[in-house]
PyMOL Python script that loads the backbone (N, CA, C, O; Angstrom):
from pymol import cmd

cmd.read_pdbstr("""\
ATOM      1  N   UNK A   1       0.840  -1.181   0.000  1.00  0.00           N
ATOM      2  CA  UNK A   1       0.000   0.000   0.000  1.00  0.00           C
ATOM      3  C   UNK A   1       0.882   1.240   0.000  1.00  0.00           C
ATOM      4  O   UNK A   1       2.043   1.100   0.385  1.00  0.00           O
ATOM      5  N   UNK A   2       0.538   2.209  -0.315  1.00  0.00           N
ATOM      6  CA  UNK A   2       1.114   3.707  -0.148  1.00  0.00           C
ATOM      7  C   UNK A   2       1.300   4.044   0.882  1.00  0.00           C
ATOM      8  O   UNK A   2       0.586   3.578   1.770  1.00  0.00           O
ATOM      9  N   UNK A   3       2.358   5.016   1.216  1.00  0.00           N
ATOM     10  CA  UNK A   3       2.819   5.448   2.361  1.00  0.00           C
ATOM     11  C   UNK A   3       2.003   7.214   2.615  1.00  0.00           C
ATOM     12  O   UNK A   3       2.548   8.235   3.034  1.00  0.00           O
ATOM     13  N   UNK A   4       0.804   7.042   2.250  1.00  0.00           N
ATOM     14  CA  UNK A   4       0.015   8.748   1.944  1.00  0.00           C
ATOM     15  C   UNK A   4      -0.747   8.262   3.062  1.00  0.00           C
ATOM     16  O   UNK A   4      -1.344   7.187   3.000  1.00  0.00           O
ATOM     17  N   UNK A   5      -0.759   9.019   4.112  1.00  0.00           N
ATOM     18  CA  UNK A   5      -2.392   9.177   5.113  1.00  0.00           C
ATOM     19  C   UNK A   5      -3.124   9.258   4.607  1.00  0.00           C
ATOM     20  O   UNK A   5      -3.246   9.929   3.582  1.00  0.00           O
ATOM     21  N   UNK A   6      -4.226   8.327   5.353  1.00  0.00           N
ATOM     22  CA  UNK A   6      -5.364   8.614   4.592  1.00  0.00           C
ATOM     23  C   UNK A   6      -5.857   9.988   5.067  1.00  0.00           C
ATOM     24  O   UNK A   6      -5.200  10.671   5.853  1.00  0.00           O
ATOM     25  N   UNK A   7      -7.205  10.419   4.488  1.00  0.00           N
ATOM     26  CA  UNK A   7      -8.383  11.377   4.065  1.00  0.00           C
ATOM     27  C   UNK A   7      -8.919  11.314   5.941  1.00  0.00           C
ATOM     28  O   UNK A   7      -9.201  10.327   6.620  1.00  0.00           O
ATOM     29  N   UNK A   8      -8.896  12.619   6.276  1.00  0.00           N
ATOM     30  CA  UNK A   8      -9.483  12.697   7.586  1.00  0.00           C
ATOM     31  C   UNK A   8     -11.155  12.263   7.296  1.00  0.00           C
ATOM     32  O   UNK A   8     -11.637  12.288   8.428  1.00  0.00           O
ATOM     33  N   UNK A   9     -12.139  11.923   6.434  1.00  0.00           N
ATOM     34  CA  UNK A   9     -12.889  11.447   6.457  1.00  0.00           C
ATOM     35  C   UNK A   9     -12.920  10.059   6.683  1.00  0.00           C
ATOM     36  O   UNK A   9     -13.816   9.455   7.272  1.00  0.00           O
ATOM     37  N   UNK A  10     -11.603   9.444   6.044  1.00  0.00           N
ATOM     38  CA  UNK A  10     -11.581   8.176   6.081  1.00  0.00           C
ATOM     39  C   UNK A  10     -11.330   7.008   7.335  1.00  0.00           C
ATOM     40  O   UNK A  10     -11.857   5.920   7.570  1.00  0.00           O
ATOM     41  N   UNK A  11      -9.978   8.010   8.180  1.00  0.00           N
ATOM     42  CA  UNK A  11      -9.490   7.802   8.950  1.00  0.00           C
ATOM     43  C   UNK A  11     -10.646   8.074  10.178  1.00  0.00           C
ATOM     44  O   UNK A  11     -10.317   7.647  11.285  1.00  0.00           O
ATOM     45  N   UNK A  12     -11.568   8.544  10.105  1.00  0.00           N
ATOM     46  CA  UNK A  12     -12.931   9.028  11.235  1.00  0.00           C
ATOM     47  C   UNK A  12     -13.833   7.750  11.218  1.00  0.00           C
ATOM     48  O   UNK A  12     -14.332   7.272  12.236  1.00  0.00           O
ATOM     49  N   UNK A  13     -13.979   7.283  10.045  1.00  0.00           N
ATOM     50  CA  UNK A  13     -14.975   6.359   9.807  1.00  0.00           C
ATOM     51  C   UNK A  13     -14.587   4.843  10.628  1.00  0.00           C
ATOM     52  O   UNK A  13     -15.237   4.086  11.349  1.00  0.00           O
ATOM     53  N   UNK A  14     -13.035   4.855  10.049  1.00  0.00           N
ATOM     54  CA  UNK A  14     -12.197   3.885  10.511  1.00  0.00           C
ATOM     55  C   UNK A  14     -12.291   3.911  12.334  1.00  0.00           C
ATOM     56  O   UNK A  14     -12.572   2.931  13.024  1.00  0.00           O
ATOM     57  N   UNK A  15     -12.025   5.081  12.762  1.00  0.00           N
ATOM     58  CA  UNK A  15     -11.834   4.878  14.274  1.00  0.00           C
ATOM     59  C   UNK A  15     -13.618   4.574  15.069  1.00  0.00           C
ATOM     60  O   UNK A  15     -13.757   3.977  16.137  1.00  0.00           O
ATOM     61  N   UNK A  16     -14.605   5.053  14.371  1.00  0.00           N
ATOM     62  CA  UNK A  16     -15.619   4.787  14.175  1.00  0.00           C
ATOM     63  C   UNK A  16     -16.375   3.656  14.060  1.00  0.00           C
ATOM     64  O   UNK A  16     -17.536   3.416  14.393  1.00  0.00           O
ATOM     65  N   UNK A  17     -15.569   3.031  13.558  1.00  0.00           N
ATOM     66  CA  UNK A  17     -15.932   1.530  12.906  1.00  0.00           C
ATOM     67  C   UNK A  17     -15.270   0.780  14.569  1.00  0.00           C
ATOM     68  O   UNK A  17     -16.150   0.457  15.367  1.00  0.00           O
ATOM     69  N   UNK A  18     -13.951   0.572  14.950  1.00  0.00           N
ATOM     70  CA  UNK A  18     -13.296   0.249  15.656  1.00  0.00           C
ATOM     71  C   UNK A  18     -13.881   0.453  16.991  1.00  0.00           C
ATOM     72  O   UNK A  18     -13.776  -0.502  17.761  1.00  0.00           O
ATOM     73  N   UNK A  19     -14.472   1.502  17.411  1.00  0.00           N
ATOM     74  CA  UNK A  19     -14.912   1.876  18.378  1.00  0.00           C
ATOM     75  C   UNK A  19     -16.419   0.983  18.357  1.00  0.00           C
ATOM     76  O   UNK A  19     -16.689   0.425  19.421  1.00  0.00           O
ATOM     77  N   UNK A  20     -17.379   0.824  17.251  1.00  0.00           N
ATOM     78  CA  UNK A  20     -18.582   0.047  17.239  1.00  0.00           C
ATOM     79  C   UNK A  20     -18.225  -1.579  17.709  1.00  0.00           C
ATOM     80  O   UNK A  20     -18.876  -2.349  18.414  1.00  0.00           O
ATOM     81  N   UNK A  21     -17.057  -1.734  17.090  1.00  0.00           N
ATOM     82  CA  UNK A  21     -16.966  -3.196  16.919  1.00  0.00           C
ATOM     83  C   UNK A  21     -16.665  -3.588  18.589  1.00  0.00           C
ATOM     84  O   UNK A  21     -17.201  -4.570  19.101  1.00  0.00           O
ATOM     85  N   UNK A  22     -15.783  -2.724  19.315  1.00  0.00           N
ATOM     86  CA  UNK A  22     -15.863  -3.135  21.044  1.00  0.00           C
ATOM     87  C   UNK A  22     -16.977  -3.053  21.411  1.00  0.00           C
ATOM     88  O   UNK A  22     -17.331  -3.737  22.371  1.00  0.00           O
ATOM     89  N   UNK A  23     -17.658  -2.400  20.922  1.00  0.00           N
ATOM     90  CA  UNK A  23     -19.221  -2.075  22.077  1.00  0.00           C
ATOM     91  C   UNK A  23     -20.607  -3.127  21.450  1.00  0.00           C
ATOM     92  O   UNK A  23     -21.747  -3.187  21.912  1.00  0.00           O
ATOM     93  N   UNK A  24     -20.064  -3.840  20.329  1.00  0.00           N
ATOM     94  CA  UNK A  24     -20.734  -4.646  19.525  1.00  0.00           C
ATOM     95  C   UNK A  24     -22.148  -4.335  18.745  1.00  0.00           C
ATOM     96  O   UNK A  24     -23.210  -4.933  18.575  1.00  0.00           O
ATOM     97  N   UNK A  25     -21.505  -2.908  18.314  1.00  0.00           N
ATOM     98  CA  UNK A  25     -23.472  -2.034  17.788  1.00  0.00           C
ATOM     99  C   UNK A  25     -23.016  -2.658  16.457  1.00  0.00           C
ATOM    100  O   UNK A  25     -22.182  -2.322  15.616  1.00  0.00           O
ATOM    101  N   UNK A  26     -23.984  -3.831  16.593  1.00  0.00           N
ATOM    102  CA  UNK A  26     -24.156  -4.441  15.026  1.00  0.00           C
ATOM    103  C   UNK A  26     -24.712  -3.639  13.846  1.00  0.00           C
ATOM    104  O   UNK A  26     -24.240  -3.577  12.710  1.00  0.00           O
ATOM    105  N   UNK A  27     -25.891  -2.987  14.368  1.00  0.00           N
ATOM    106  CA  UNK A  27     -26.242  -2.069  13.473  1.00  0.00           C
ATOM    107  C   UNK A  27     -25.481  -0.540  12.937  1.00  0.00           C
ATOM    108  O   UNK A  27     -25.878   0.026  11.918  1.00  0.00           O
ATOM    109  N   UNK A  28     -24.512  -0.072  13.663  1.00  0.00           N
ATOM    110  CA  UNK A  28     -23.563   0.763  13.492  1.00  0.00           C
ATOM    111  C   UNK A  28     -22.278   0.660  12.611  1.00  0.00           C
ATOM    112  O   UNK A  28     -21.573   1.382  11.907  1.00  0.00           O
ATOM    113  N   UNK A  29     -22.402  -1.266  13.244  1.00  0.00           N
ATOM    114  CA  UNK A  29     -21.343  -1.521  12.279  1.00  0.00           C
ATOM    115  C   UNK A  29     -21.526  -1.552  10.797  1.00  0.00           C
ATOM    116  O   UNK A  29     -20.985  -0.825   9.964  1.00  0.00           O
ATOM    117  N   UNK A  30     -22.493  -2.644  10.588  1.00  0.00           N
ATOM    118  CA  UNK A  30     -22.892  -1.971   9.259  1.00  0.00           C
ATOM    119  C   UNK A  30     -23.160  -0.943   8.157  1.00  0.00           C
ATOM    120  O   UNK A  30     -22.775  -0.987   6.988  1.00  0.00           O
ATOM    121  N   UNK A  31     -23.949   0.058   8.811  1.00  0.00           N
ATOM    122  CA  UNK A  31     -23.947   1.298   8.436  1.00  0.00           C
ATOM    123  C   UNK A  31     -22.554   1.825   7.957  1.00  0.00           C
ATOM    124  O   UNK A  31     -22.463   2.329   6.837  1.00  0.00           O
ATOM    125  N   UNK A  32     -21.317   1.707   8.895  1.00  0.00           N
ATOM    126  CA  UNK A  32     -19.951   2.164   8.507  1.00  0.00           C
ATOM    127  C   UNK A  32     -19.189   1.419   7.800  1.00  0.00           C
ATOM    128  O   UNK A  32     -18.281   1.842   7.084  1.00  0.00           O
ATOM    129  N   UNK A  33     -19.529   0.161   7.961  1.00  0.00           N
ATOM    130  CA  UNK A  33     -18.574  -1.047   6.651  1.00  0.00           C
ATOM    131  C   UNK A  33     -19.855  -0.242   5.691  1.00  0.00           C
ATOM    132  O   UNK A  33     -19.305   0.849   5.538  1.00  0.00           O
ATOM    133  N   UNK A  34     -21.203  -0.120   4.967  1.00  0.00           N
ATOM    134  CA  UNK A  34     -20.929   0.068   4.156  1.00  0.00           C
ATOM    135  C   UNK A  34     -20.721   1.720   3.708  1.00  0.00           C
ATOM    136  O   UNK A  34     -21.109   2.186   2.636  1.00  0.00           O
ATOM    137  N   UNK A  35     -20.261   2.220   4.414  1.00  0.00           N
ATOM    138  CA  UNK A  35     -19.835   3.428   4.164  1.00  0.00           C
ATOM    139  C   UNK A  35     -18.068   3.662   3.862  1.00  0.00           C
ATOM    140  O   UNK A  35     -17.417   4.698   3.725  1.00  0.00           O
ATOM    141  N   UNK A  36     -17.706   2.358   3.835  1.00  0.00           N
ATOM    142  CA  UNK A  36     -16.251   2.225   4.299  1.00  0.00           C
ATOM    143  C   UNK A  36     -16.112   1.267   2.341  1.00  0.00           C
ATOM    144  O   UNK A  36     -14.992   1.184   1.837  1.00  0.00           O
ATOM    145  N   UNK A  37     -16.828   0.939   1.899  1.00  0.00           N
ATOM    146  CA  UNK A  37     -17.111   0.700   0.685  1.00  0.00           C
ATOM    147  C   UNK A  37     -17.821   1.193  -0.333  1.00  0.00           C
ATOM    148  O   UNK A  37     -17.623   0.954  -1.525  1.00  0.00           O
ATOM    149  N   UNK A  38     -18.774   1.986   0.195  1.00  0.00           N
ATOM    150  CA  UNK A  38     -19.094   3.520  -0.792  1.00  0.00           C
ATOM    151  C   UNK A  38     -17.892   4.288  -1.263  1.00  0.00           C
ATOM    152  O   UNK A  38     -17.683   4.596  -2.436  1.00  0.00           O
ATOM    153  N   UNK A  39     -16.968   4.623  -0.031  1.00  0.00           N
ATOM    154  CA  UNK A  39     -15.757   5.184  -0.297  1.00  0.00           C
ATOM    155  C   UNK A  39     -15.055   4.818  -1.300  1.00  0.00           C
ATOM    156  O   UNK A  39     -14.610   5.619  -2.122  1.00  0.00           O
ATOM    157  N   UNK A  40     -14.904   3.765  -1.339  1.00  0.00           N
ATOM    158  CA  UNK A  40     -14.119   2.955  -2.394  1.00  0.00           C
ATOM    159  C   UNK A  40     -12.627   2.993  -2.210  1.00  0.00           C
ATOM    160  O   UNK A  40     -11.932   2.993  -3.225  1.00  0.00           O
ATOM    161  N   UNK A  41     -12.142   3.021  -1.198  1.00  0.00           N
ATOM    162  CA  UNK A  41     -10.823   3.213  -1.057  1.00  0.00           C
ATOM    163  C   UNK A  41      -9.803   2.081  -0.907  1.00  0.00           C
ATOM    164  O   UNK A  41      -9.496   1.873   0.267  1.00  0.00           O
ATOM    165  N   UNK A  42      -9.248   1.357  -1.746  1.00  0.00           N
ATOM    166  CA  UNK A  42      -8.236   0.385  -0.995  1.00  0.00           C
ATOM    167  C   UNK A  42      -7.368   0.411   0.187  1.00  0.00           C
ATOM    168  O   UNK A  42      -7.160  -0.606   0.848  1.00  0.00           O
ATOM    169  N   UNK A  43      -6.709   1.889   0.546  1.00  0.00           N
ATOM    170  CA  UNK A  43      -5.784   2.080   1.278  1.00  0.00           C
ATOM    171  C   UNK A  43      -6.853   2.225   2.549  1.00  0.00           C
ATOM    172  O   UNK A  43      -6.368   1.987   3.655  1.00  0.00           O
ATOM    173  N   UNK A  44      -8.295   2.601   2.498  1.00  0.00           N
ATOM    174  CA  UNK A  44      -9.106   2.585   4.095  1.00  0.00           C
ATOM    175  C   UNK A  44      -9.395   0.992   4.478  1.00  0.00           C
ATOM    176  O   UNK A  44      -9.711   0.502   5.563  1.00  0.00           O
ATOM    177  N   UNK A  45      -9.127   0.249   2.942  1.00  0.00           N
ATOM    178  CA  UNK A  45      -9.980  -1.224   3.446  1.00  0.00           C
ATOM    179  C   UNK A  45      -8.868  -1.795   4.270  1.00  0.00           C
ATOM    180  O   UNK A  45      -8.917  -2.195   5.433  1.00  0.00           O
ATOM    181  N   UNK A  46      -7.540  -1.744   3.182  1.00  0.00           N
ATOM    182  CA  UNK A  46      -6.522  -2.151   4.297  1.00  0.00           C
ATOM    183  C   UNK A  46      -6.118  -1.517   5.761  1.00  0.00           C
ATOM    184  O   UNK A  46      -5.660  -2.072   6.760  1.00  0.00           O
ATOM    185  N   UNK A  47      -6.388  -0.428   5.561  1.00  0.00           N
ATOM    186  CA  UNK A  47      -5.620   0.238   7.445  1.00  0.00           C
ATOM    187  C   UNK A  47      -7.202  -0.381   8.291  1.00  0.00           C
ATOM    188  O   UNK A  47      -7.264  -0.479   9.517  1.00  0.00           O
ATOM    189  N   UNK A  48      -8.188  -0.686   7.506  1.00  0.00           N
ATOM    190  CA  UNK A  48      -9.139  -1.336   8.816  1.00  0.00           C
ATOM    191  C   UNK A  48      -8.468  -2.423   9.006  1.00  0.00           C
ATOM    192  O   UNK A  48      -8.165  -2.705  10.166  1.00  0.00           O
ATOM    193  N   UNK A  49      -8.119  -3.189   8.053  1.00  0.00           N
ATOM    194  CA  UNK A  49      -7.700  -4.959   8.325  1.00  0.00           C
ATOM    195  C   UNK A  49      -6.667  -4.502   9.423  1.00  0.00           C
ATOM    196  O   UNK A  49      -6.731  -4.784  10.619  1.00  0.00           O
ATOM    197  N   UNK A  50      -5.710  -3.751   8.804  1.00  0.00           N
ATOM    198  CA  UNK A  50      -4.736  -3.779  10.415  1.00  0.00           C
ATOM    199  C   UNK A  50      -4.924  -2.787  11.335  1.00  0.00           C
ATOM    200  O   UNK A  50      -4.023  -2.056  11.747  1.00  0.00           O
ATOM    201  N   UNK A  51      -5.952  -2.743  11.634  1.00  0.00           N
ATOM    202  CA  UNK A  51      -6.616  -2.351  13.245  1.00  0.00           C
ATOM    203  C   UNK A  51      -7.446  -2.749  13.938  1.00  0.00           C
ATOM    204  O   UNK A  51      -7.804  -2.243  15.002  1.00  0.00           O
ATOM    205  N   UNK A  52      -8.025  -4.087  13.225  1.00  0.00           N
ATOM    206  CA  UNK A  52      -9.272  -4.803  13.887  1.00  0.00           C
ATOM    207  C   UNK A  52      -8.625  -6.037  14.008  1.00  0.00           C
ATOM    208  O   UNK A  52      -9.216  -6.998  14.502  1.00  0.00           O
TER     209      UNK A  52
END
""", "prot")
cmd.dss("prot")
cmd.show_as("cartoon", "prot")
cmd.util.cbc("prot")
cmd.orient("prot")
């Protein structure tokens, strides 16, 4: 992957996502995976894989 930070939108969604998945809001989670694929970003799909 690229060494570019991601998009402060992206990186929000991501900590977002991370934060649902401890508290187990299934329905939150969803909502943000698919918002995390609307995006279309490869470099957000991977920095989720290595933070979850």
């Amino acid at each position: 992957m690229t060494e570019q930070p991601l998009p402060p939108a992206v990186r929000e969604v991501i900590t977002a996502l991370v934060d649902a998945v401890r508290t187990g809001d299934d329905a939150r989670i969803d909502r943000l995976l698919n918002e995390l694929v609307r995006i279309g970003s490869p470099e957000a799909l991977y920095e989720l894989r290595t933070v979850l």
